[in-house]
C-alpha positions as CSV (number, residue, x, y, z in Angstrom):
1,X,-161.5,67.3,101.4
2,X,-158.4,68.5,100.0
3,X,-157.4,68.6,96.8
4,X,-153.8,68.5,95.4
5,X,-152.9,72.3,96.3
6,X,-152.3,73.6,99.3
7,X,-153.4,77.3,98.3
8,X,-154.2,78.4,94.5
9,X,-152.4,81.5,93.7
10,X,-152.3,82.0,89.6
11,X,-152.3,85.4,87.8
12,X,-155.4,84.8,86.1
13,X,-159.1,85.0,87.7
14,X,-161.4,81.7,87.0
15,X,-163.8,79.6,88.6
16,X,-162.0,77.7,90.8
17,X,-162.9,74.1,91.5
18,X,-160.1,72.9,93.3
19,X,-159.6,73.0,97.6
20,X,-156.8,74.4,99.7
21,X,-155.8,70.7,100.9
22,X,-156.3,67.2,100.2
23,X,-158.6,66.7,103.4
24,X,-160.1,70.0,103.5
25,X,-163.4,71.1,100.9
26,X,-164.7,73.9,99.8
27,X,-166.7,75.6,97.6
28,X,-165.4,76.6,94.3
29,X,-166.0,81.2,94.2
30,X,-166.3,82.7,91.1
31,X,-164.5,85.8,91.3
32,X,-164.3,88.6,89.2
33,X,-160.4,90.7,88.1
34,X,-159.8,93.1,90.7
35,X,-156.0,94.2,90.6
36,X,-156.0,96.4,94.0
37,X,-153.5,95.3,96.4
38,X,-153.7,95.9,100.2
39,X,-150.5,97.7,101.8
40,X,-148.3,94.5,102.9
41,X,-146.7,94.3,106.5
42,X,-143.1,94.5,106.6
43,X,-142.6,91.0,108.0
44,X,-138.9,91.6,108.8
45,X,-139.1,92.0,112.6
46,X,-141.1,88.1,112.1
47,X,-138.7,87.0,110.0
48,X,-136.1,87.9,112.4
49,X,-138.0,86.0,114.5
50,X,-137.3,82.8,113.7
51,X,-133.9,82.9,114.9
52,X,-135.3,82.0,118.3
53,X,-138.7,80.3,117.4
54,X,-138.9,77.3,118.5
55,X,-142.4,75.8,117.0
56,X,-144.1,78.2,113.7
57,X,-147.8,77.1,114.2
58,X,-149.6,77.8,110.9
59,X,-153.2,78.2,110.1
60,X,-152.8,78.4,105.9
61,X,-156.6,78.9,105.4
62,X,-158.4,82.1,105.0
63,X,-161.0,83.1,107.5
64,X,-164.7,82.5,106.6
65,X,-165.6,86.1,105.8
66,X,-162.2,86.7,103.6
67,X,-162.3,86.3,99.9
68,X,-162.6,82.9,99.3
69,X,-160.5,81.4,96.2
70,X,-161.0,77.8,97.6
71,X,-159.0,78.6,100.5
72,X,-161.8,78.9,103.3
73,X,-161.1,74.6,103.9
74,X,-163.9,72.5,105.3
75,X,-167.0,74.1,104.4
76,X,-165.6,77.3,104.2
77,X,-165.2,78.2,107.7
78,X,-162.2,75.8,108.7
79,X,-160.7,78.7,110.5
80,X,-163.2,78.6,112.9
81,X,-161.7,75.5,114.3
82,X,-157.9,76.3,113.5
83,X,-157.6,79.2,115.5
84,X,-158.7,77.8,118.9
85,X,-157.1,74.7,118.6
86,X,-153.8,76.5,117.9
87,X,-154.2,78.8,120.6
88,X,-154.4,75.9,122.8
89,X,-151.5,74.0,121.5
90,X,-149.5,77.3,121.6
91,X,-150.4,77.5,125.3
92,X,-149.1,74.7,125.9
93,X,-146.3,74.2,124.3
94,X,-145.1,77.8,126.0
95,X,-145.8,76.2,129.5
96,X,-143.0,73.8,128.5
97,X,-140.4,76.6,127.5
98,X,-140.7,76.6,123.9
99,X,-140.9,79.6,121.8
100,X,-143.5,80.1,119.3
101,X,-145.5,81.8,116.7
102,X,-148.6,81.3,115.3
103,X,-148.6,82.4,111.7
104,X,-151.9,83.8,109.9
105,X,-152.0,85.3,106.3
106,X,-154.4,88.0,107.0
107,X,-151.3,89.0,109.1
108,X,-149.8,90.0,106.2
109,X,-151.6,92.6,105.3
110,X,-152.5,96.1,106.7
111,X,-155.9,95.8,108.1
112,X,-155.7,92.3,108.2
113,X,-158.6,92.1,105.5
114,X,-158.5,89.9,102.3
115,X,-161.0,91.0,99.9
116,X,-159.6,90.8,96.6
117,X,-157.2,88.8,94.8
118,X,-154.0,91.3,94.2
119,X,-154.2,91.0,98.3
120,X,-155.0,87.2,98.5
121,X,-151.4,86.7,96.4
122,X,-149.6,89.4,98.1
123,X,-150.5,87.9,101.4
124,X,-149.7,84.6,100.6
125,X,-146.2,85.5,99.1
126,X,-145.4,87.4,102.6
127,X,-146.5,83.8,103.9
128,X,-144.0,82.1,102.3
129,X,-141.3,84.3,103.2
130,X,-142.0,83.7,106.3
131,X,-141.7,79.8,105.8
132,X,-138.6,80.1,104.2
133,X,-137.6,81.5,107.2
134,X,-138.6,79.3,109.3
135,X,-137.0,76.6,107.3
136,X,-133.4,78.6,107.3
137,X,-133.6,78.6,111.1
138,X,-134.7,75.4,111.9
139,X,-138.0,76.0,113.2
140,X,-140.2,73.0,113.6
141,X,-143.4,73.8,111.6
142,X,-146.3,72.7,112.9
143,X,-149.6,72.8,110.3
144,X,-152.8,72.2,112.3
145,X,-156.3,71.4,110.1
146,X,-159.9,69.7,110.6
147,X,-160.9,67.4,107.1
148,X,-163.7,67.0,105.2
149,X,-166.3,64.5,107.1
150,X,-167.8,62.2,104.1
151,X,-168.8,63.3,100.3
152,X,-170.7,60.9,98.7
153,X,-169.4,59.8,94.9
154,X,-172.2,61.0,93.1
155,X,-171.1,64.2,94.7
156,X,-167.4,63.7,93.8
157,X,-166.5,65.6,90.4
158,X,-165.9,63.7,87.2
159,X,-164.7,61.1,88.4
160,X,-167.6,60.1,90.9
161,X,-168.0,56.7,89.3
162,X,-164.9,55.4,91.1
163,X,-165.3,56.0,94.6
164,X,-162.4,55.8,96.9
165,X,-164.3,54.0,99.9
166,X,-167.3,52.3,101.0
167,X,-169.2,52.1,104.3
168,X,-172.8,51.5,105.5
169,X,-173.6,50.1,102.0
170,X,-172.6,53.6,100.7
171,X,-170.1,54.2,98.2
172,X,-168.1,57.5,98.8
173,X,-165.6,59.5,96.8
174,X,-163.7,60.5,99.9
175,X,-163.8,59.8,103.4
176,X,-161.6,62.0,105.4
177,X,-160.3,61.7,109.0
178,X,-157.8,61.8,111.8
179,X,-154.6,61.8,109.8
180,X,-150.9,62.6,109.5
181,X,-149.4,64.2,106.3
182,X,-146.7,65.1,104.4
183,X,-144.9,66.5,100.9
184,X,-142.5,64.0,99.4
185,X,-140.6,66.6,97.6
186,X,-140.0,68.1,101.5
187,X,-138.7,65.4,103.6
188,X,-136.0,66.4,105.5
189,X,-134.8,63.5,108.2
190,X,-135.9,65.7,111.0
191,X,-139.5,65.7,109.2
192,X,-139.5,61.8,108.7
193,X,-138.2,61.3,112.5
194,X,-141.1,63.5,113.5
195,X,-143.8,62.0,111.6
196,X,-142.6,58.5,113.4
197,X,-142.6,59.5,116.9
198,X,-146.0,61.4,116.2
199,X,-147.7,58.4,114.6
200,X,-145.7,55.6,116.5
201,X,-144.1,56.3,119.3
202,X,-146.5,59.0,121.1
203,X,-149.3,57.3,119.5
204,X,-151.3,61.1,118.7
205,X,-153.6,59.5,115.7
206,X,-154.8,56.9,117.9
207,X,-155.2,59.4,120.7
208,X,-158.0,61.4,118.4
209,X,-159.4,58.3,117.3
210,X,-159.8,57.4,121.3
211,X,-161.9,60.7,121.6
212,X,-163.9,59.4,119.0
213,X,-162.7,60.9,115.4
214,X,-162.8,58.6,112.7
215,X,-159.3,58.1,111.4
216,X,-159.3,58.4,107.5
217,X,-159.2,54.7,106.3
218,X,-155.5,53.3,105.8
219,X,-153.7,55.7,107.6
220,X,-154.2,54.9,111.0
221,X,-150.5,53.9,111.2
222,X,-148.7,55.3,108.4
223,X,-147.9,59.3,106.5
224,X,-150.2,60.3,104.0
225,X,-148.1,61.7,101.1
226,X,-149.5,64.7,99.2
227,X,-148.9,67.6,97.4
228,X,-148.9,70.6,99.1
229,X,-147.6,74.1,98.9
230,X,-147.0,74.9,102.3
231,X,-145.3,71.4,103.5
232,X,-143.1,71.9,100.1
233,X,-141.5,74.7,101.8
234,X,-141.8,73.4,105.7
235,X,-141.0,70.1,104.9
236,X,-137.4,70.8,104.2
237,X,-136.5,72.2,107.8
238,X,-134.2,70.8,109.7
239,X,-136.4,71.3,112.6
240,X,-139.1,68.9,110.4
241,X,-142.6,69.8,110.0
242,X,-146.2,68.0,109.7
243,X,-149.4,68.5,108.7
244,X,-152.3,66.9,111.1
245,X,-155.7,66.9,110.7
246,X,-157.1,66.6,113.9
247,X,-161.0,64.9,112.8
248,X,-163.4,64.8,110.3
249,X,-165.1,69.0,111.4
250,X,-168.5,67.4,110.7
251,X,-168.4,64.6,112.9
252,X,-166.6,66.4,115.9
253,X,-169.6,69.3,115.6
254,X,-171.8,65.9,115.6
255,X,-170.1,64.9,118.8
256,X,-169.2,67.9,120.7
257,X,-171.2,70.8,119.2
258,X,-169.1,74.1,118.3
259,X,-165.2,74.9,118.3
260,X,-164.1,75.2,122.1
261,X,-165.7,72.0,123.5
262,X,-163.8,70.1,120.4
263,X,-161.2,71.8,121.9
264,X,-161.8,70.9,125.3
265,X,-162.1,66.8,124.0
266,X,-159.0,67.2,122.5
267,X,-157.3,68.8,125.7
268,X,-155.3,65.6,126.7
269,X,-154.0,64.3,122.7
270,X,-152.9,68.1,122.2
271,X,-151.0,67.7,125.4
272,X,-149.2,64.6,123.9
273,X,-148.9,66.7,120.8
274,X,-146.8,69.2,122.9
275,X,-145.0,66.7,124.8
276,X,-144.0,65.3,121.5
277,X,-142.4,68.3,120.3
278,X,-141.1,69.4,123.1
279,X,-139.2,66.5,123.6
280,X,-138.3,66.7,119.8
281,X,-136.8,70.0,120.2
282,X,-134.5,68.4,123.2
283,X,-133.6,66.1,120.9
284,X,-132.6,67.8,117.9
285,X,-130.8,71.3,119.8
């Protein structure tokens, strides 16, 4: 599950017990100060970039075996999921003549390794730029995740006494899903208009939940509003931009087994997806 931070970037080193996203858990890393930095990319030829992208697909997490400040999402190892899932999109939204991008932050770093915190930040910041970017230009931004399945209240901090949902007899302190969200400090009206046609008009929620994905409870038909770093930048393009969490990871391993046959159930919604935007981008140019 995600917490109210999209990624945790301060200057100081602690145990971290918050996650990257609401909708996307981890477990908190104790990390010790470590002050060497990686050599950075030079991002300008990507930043030029996104004069002519079309669609910015971004990962945000961290990959499994990269430091970890919370940032690894479901169970540590959300990239897993991410980076097959975006490939496919990305295929298919370039078979419909859009121009994309699929941004990673181990990109932004030499080596493409993260192992200590002076690189975690300076990666991140090269992130950033490149969302900024993207927002200058217009790009529709296009965040792709898996959620946290179930975790039980007892399981569910300080607060575990009042759980958020209940099913089976079983009261839980989140229950993630299927589900659509946005930043409101980021809204532009391109951003709003997209969330609608997504969730109403092309129907893509309701598409995952037909593969069999639980959709989190009460948002089967409206935007999740949350804080989040990366849609507080994205969210302000005039090409719009969304966060969707495709399903709950545990329950799609439950019902499909490993990353490419999710991929393969979700072949005909991630089609909609890319009809969706391709469409959107007719719309808007």
């Amino acid at each position: 599950m995600a917490m109210q931070l999209a990624r945790l970037r301060s200057s100081f080193f602690i145990v971290l017990t918050l996650s990257l996203l609401q909708g996307c858990t981890d477990t908190p890393t104790v990390i010790e100060a470590d002050t060497t930095v990686e050599t950075t990319v030079d991002i300008g030829p990507v930043v030029k970039m996104m004069e002519e992208v079309d669609v910015l697909l971004v990962s945000d997490h961290t990959l499994p075996d990269h430091l970890n400040l919370s940032s690894g999402g479901a169970n540590g190892e959300e990239r897993l999921f991410i980076d097959p899932t975006l490939q496919s999109l990305n295929g298919k939204l370039i078979k419909r003549g859009l121009k994309t991008y699929i941004l990673n932050v181990e990109d932004m770093v030499a080596g493409k390794d993260i192992q200590n915190k002076g690189t975690f930040d300076a990666a991140y910041n090269q992130y950033d730029q490149i969302l900024k970017a993207a927002v200058k230009h217009g790009v529709t931004i296009a965040s792709i995740h898996y959620d946290a399945d179930k975790i039980l209240a007892e399981n569910y901090g300080e607060d575990k006494a009042y759980a958020s949902a209940e099913e089976d007899g079983k009261k839980y302190g989140y229950i993630g899903g299927v589900q659509l969200i946005l930043d409101e400090r980021a809204t532009s009206d391109a951003t709003l208009a997209l969330a609608d046609q997504i969730i109403h008009r092309d129907n893509i929620l309701q598409q995952l939940n037909a593969v069999g994905f639980r959709i989190r409870p009460g948002y089967g038909d409206k935007v999740r509003f949350q804080s989040n770093l990366t849609l507080n930048i994205a969210g302000h393009s005039p090409g719009g931009a969304f966060l969707l969490e495709i399903a709950p990871q545990d329950q799609a391993v439950r019902l499909y087994g490993n990353p490419e046959k999710i991929v393969e159930a979700i072949e005909a919604p991630m089609d909609s997806l890319a009809d969706t935007l391709y469409a959107f981008r007719n719309e808007i140019n």
